[in-house]
N, CA, C and O atoms as a GROMACS GRO file, in nm:
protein
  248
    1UNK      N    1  -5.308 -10.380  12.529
    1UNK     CA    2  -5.232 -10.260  12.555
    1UNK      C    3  -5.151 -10.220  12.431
    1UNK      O    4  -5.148 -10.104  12.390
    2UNK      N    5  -5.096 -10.303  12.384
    2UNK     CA    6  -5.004 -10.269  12.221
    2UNK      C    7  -5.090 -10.210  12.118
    2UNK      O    8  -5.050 -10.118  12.046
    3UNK      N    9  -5.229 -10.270  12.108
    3UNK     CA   10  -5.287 -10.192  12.014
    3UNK      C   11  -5.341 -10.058  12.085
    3UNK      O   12  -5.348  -9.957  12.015
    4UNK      N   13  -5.367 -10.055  12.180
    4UNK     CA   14  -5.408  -9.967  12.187
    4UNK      C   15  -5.275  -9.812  12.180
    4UNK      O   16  -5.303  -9.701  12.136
    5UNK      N   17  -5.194  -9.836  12.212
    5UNK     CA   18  -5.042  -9.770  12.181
    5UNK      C   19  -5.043  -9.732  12.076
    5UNK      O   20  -5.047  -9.610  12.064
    6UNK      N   21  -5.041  -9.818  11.948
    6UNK     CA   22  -5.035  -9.842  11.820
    6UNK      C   23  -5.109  -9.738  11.745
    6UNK      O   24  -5.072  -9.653  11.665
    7UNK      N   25  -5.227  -9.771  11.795
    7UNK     CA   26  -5.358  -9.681  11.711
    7UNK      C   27  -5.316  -9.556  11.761
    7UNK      O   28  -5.319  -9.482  11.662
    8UNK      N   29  -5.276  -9.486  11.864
    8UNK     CA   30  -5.206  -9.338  11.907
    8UNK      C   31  -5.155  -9.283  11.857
    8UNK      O   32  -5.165  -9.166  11.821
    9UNK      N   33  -5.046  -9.403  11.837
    9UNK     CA   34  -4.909  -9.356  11.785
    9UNK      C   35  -4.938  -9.304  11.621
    9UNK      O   36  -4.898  -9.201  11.567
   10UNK      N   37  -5.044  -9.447  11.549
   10UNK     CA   38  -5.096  -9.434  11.394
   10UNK      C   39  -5.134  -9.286  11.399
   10UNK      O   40  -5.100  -9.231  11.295
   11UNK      N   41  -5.186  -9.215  11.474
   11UNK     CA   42  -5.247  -9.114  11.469
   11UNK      C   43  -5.201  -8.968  11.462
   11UNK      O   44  -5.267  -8.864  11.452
   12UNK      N   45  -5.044  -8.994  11.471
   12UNK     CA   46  -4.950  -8.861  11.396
   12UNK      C   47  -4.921  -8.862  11.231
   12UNK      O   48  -4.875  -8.764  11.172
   13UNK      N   49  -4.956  -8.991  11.167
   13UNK     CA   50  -4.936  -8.974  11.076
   13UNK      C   51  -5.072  -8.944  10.956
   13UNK      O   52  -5.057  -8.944  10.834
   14UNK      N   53  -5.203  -8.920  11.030
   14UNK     CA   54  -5.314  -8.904  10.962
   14UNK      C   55  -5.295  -8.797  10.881
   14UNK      O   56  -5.257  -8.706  10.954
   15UNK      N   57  -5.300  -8.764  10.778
   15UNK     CA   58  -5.327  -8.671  10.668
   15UNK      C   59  -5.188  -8.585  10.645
   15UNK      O   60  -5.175  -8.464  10.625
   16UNK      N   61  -5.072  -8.710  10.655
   16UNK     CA   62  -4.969  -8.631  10.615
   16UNK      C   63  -4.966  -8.720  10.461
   16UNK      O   64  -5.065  -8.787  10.434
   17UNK      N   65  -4.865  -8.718  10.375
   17UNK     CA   66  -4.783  -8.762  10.269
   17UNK      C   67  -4.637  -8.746  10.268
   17UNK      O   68  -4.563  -8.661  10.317
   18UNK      N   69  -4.615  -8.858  10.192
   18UNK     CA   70  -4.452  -8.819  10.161
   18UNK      C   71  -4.361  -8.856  10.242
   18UNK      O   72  -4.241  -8.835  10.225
   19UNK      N   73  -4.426  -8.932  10.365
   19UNK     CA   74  -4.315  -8.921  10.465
   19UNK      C   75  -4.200  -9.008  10.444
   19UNK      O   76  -4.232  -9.072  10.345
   20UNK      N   77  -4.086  -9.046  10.480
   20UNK     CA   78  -3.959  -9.109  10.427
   20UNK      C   79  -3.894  -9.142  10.541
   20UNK      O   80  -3.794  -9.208  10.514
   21UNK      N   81  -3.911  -9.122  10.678
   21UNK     CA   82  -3.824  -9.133  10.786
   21UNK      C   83  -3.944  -9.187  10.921
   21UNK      O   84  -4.066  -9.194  10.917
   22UNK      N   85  -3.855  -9.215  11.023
   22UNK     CA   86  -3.958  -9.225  11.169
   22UNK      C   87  -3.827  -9.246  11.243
   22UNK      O   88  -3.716  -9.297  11.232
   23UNK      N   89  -3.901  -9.178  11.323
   23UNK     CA   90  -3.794  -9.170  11.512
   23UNK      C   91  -3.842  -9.171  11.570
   23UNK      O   92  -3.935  -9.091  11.558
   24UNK      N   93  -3.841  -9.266  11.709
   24UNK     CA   94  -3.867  -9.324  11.848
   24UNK      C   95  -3.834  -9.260  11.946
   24UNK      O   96  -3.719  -9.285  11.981
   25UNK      N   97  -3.895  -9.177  12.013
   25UNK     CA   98  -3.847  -9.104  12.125
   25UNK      C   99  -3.920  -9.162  12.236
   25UNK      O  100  -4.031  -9.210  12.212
   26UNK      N  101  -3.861  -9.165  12.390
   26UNK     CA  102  -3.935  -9.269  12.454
   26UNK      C  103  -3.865  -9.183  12.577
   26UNK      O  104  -3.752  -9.218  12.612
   27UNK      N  105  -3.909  -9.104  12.624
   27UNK     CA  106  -3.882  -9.003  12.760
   27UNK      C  107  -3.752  -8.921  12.760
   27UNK      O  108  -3.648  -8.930  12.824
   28UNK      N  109  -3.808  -8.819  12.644
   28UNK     CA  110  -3.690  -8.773  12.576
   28UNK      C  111  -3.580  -8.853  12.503
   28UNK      O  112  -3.556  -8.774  12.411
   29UNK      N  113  -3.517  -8.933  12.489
   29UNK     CA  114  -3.435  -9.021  12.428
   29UNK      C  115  -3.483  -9.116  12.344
   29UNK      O  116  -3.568  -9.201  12.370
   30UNK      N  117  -3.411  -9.093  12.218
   30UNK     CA  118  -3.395  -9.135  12.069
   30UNK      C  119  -3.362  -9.302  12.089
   30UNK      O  120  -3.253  -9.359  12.099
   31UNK      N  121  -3.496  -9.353  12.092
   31UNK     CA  122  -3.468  -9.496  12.064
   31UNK      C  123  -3.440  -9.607  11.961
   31UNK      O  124  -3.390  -9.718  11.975
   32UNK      N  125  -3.506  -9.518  11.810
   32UNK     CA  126  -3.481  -9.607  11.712
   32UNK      C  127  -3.487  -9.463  11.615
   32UNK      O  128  -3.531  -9.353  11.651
   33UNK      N  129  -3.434  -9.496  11.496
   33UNK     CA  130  -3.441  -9.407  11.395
   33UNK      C  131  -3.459  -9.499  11.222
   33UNK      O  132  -3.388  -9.590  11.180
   34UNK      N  133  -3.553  -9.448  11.168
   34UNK     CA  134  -3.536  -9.530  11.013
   34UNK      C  135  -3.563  -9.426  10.918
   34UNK      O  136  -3.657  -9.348  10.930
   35UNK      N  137  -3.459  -9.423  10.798
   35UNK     CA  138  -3.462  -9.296  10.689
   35UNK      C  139  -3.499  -9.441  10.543
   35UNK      O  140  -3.435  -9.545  10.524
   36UNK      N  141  -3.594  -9.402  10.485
   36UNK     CA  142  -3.611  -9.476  10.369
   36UNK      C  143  -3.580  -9.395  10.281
   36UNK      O  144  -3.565  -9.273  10.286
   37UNK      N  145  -3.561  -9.528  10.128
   37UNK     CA  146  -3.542  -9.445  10.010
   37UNK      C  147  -3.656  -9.357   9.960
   37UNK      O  148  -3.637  -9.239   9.928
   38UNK      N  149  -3.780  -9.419   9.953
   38UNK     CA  150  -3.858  -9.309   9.933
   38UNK      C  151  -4.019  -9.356  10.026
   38UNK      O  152  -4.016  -9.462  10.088
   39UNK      N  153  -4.141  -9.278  10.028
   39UNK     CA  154  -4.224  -9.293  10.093
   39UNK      C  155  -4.344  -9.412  10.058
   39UNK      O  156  -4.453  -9.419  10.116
   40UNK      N  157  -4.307  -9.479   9.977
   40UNK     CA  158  -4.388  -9.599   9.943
   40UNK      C  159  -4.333  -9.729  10.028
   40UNK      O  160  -4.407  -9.817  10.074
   41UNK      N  161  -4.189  -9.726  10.041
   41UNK     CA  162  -4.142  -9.823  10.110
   41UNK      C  163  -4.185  -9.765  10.296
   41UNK      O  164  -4.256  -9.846  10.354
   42UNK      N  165  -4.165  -9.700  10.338
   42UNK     CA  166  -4.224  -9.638  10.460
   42UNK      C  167  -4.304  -9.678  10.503
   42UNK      O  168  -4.305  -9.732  10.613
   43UNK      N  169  -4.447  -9.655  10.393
   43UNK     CA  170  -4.547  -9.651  10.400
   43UNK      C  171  -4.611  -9.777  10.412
   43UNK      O  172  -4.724  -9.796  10.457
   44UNK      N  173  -4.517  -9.876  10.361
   44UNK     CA  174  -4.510  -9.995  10.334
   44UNK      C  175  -4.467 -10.075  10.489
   44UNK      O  176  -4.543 -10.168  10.517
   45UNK      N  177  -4.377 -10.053  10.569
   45UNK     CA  178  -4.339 -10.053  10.673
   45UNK      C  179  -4.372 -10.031  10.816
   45UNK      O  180  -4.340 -10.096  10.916
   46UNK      N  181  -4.450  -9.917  10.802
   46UNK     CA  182  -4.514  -9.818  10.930
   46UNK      C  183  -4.572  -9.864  11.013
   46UNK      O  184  -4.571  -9.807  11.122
   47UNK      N  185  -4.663 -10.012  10.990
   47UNK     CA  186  -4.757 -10.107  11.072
   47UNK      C  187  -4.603 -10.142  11.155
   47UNK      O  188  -4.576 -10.082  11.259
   48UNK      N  189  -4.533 -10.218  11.110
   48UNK     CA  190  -4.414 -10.296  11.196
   48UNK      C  191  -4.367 -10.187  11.262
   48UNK      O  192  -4.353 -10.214  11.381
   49UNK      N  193  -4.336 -10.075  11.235
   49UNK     CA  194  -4.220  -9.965  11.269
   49UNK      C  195  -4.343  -9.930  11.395
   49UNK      O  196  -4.300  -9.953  11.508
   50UNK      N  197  -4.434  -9.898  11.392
   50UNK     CA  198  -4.518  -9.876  11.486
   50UNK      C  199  -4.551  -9.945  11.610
   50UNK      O  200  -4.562  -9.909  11.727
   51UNK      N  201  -4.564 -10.053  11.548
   51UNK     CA  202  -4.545 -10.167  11.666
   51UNK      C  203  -4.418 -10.189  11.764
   51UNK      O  204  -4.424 -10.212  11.885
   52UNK      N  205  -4.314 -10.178  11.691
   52UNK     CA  206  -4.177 -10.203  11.772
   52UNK      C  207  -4.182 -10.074  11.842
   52UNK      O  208  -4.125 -10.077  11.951
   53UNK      N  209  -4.237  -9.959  11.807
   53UNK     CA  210  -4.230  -9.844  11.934
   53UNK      C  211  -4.310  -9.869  12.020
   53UNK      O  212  -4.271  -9.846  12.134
   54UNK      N  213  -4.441  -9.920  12.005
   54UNK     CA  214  -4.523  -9.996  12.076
   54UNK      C  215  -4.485 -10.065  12.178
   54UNK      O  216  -4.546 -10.055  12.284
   55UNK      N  217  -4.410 -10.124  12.168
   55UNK     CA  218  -4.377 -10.267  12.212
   55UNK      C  219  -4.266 -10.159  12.336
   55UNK      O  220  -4.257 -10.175  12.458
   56UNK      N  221  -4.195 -10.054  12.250
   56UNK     CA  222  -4.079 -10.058  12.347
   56UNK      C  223  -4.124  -9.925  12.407
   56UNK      O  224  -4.034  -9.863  12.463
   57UNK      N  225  -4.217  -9.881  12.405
   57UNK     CA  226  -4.265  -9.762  12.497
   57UNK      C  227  -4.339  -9.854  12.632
   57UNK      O  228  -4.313  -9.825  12.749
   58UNK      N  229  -4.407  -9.938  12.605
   58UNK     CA  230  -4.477 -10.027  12.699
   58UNK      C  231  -4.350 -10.140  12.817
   58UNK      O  232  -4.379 -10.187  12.927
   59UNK      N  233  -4.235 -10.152  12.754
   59UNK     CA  234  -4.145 -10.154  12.790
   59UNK      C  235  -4.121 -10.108  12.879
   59UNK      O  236  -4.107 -10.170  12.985
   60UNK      N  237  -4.106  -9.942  12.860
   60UNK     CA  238  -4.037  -9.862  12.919
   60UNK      C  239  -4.082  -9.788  13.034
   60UNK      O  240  -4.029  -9.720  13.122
   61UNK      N  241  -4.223  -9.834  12.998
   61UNK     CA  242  -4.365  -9.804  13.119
   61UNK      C  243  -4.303  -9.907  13.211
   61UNK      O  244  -4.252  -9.865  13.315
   62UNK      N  245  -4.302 -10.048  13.181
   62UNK     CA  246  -4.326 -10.144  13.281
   62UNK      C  247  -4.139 -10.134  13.362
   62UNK      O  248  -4.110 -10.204  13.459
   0.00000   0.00000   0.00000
């Protein structure tokens, strides 16, 4: 069930660049927020950052 979340979620960020930030919204309400210095570290990140929404949307199901 997590991957399959995961790969969804991966799927807003297909054919963007540049990005520097991510926010968790989880039935209307702001669950997590992360602003990086620039988009390599992000980018660098996004597997984990993805997962923990993962994790806490499935959460929020159960």
């Amino acid at each position: 069930m997590l991957a399959e979340y995961k790969k969804a979620l991966s799927a807003v960020f297909t054919g963007k660049e540049n990005i520097v930030g991510f926010v968790c919204c989880i039935n209307g309400q702001v669950v997590s927020a992360e602003w990086f210095g620039n988009a390599k570290l992000a980018e660098k990140l996004r597997s984990k950052l993805l997962e923990s929404a993962a994790s806490e949307a499935i959460f929020a199901y159960n």
